[in-house]
N, C-alpha and C positions, 0 to 999 in steps of 0.2 A: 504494500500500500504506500502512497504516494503523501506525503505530508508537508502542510501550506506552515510556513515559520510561527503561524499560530497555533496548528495543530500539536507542533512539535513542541509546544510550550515558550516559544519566546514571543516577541513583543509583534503585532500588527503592526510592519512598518508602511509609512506614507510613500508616496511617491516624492523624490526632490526636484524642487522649480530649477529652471533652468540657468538662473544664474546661480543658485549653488554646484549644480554640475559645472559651469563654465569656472569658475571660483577653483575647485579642486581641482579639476585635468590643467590650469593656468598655475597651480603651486606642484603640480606633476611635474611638470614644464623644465618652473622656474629653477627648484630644487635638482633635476638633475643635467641641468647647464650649469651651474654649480657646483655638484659633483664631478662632473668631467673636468671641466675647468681646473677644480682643484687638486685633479691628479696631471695636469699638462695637457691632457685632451684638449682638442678643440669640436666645439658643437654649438650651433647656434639654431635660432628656431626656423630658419630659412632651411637647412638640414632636414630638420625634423619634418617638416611642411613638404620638403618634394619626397620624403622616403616616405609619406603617407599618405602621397599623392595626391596632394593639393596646393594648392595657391596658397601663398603669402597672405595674401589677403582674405579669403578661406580663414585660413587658419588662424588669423589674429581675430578673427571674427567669432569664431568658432569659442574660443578659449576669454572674449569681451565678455563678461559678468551684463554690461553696459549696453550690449549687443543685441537686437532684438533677434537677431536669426540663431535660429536654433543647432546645433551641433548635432549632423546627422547620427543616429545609430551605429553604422559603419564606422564612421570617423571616431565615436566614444571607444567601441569595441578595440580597433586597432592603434587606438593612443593607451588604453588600459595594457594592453600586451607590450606594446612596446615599452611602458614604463613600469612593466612588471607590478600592477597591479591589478585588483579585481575588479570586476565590471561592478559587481554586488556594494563598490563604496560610492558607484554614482545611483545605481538603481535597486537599493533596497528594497524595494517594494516587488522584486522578483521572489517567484514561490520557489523555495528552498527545494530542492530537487533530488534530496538525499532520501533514503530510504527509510521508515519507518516501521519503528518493529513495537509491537506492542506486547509485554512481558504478560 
């Protein structure tokens, strides 16, 4: 049986508005240009933007809090992997898809 994060006993999560998603994948971002940086790498968000194939401008868009355009799906998913995080800290409100064993 299949169990919803309420089933499983944790909390009914919301879904997050868009500028909080925009908010987090922009301190994804920020933090490991940063990290590169601080090991001698170089990486800038121009990089980042043509290896996730998009525009400069896309992407500054995408990651504007400010921005009314929305950050497609696609582009959340492949910015979460690339920055080795999980989708689930922009979209909580995804049903837990782990397996549910009732004792």
């Amino acid at each position: 049986m299949l169990a919803t994060s309420k089933q499983a006993g944790g909390d009914d999560l919301k879904e997050l508005a868009q500028p909080v998603i925009k908010a987090m994948m922009n301190d994804w971002v920020t933090q490991k240009i940063i990290e590169y940086r601080g090991q001698g790498k170089r990486l800038s968000r121009t990089m980042m933007a043509k290896q996730l194939n998009v525009t400069d401008s896309c992407f500054s868009q995408y990651l504007n809090p400010k921005h009314p355009k929305a950050a497609p799906w696609e582009f959340q998913i492949k910015l979460a992997e690339m920055m080795n995080q999980s989708l689930r800290k922009l979209h909580p409100e995804l049903i837990d898809l782990s397996l549910y064993c009732s004792v």
